[in-house]
N, CA and C atoms as a LAMMPS dump frame, in Angstrom:
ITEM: TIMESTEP
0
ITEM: NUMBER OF ATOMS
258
ITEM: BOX BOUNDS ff ff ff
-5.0000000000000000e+02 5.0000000000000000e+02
-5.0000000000000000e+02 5.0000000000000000e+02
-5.0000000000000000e+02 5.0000000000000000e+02
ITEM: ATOMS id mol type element x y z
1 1 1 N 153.256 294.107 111.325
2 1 2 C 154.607 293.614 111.418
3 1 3 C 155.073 293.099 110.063
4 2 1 N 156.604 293.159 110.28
5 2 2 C 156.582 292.574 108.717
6 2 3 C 156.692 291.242 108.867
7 3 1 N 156.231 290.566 107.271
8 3 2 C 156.249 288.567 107.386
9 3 3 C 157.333 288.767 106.094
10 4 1 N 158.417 288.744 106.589
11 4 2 C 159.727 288.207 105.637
12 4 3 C 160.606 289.853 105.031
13 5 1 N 160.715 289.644 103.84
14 5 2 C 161.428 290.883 103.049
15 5 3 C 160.402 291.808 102.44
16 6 1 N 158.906 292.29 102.957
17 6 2 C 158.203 293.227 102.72
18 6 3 C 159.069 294.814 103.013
19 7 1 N 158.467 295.484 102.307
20 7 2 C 158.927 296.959 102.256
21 7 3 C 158.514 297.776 103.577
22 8 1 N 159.157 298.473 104.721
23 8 2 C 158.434 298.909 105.716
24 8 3 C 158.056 299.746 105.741
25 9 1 N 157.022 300.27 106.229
26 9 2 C 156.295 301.374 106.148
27 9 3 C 157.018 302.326 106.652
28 10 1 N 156.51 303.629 106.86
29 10 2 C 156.946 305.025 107.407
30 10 3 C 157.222 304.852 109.042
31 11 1 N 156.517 304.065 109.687
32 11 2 C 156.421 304.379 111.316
33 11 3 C 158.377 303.096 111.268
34 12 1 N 158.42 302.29 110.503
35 12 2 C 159.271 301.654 110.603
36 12 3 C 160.976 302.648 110.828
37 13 1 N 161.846 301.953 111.733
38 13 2 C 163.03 302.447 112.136
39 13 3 C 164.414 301.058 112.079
40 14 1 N 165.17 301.367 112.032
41 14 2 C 166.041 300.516 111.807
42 14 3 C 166.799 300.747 113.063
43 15 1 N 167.314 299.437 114.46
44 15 2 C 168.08 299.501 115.262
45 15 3 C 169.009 298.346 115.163
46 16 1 N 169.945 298.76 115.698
47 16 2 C 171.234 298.034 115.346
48 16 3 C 171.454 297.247 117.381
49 17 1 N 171.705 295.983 116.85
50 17 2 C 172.277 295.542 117.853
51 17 3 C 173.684 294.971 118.346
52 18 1 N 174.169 295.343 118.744
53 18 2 C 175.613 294.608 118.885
54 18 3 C 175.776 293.46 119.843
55 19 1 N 176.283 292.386 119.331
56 19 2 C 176.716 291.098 119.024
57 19 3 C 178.025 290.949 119.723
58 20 1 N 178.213 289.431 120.871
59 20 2 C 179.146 289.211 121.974
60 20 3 C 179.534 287.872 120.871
61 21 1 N 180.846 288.204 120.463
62 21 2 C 180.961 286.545 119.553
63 21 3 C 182.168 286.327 120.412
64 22 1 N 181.61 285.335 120.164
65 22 2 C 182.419 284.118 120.903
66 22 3 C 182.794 282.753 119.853
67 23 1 N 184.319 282.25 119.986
68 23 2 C 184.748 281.044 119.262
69 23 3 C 184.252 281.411 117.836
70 24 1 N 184.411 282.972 117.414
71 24 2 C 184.379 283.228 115.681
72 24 3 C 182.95 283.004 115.436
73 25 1 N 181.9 283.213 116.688
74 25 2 C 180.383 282.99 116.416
75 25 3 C 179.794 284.118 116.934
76 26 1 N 179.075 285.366 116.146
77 26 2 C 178.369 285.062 114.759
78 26 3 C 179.976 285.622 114.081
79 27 1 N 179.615 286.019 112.611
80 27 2 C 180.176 286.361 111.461
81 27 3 C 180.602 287.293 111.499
82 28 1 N 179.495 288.482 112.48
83 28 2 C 179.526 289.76 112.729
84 28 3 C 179.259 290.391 114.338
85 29 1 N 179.666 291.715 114.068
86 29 2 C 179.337 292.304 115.674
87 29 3 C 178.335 292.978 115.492
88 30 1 N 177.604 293.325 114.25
89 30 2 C 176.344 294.124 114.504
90 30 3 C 175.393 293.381 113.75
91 31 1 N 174.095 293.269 114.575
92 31 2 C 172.39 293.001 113.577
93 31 3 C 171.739 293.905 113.301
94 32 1 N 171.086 294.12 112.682
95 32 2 C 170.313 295.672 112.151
96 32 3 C 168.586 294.436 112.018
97 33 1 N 167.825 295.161 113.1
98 33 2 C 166.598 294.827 112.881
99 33 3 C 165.211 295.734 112.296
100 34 1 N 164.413 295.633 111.791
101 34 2 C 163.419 296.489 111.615
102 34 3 C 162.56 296.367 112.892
103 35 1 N 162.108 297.786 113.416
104 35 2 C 160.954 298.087 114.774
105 35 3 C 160.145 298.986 114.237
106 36 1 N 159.243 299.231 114.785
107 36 2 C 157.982 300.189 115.166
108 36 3 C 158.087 301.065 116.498
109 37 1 N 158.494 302.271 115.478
110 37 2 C 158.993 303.465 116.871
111 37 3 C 157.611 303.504 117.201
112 38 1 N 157.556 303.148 118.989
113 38 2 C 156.606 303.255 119.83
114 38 3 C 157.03 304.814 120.282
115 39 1 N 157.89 305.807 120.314
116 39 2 C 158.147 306.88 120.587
117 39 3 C 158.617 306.937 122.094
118 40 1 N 159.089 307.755 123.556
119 40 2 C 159.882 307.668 124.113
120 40 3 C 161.57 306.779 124.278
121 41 1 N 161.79 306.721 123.381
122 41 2 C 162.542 305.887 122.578
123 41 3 C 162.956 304.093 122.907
124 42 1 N 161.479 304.195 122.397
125 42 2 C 160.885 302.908 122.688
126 42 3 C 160.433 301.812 121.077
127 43 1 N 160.887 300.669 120.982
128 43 2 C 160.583 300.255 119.78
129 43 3 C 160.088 298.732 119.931
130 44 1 N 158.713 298.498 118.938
131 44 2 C 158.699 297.175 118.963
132 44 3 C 159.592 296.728 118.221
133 45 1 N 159.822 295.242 117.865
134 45 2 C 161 294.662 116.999
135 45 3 C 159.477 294.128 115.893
136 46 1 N 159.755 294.105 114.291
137 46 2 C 159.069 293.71 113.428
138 46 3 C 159.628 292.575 112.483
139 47 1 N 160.934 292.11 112.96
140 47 2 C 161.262 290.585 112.379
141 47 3 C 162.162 290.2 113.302
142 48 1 N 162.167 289.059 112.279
143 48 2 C 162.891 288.192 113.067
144 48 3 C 164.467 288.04 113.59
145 49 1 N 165.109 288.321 114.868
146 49 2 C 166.256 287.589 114.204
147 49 3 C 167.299 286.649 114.151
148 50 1 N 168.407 286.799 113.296
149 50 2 C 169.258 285.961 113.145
150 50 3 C 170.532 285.64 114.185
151 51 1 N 171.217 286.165 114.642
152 51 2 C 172.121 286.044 115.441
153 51 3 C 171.745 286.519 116.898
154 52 1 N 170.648 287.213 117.274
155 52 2 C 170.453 287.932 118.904
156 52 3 C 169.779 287.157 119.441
157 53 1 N 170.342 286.722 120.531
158 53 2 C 169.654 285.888 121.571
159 53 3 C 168.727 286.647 122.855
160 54 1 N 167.784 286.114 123.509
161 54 2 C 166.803 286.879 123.829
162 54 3 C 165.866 288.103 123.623
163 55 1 N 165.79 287.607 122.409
164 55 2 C 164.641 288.92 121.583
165 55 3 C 164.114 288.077 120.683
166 56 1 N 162.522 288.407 120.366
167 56 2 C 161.831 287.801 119.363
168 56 3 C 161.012 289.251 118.823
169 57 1 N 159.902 288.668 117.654
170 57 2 C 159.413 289.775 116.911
171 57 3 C 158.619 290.167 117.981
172 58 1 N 158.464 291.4 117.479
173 58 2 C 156.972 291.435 119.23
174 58 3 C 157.683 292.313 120.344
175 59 1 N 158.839 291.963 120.486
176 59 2 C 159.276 292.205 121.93
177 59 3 C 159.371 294.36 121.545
178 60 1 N 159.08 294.953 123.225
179 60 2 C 159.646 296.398 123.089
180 60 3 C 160.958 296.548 123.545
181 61 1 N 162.068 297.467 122.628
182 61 2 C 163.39 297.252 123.336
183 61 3 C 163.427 299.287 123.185
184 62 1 N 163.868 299.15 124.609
185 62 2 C 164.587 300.789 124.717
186 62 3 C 165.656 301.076 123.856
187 63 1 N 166.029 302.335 123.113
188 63 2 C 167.066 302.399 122.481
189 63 3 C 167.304 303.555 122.486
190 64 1 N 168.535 304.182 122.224
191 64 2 C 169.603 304.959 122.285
192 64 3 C 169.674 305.722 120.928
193 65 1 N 169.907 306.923 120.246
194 65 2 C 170.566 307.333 119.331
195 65 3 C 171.746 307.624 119.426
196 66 1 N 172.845 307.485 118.729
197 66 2 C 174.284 307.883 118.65
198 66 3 C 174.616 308.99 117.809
199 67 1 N 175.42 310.041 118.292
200 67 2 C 175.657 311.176 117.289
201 67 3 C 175.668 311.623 116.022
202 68 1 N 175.809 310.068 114.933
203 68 2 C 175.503 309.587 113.735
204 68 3 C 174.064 309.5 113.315
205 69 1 N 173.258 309.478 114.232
206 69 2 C 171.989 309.111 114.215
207 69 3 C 171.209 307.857 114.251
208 70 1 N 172.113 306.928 114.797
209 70 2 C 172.189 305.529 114.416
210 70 3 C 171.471 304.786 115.811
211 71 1 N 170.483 304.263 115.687
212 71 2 C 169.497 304.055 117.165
213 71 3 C 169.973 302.521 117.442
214 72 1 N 170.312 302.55 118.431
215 72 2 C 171.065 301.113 118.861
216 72 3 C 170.233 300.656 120.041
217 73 1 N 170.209 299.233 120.274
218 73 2 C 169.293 298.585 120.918
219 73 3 C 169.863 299.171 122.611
220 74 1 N 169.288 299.241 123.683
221 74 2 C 169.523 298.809 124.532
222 74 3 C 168.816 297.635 125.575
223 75 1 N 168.441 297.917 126.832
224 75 2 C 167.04 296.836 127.381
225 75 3 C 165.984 296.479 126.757
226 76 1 N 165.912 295.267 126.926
227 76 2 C 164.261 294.797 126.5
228 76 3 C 163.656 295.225 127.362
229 77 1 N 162.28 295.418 127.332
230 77 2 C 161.452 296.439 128.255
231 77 3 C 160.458 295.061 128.473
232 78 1 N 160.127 294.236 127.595
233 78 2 C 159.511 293.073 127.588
234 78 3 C 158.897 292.723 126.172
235 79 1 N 157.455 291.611 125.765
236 79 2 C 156.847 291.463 125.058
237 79 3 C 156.326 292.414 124.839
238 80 1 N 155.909 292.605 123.849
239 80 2 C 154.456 293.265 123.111
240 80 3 C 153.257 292.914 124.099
241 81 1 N 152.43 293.631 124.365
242 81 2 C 151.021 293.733 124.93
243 81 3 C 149.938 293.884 124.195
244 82 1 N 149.198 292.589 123.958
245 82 2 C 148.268 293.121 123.033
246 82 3 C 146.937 293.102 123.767
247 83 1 N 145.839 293.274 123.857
248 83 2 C 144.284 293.317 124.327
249 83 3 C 144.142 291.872 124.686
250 84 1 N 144.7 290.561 124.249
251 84 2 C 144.424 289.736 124.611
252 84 3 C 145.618 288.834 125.947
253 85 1 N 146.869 289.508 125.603
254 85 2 C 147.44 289.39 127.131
255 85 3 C 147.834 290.104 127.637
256 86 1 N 146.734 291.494 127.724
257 86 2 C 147.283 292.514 128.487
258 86 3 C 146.212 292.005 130.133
């Protein structure tokens, strides 16, 4: 995973989430996070973020491509599963 502004590797994908603002909160309508294409278009999330509420690093979120090519978040599918809380 990444820890901060490291360079991402090859398996890394960029998904975009769109943002419900409310009272001029956030700044913006879209977050762009770094994931780990798990493939069926399935991604872990690899930082952290800033404006999306209910998602942390770790978590798998289903996502979508758009005709642009642009993979946008949809459902969280849940946490990450690792050997020790699977």
């Amino acid at each position: 995973m990444l820890s901060g502004m490291t360079e991402p590797g090859p398996e890394h994908v960029k998904v975009r989430f769109r943002l419900e603002i409310e009272n001029d909160w956030p700044s913006a309508g879209v977050e762009s996070l770094w994931a780990i294409d798990r493939g069926n278009g399935e991604v872990e999330l690899a930082n952290t973020p800033f404006f999306i509420r209910g998602v942390a690093i770790g978590d798998i979120v289903e996502t979508s491509v758009d005709d642009d090519g642009v993979r946008w978040a949809g459902r969280v599918s849940g946490p990450r599963t690792t050997a020790s809380s699977a």
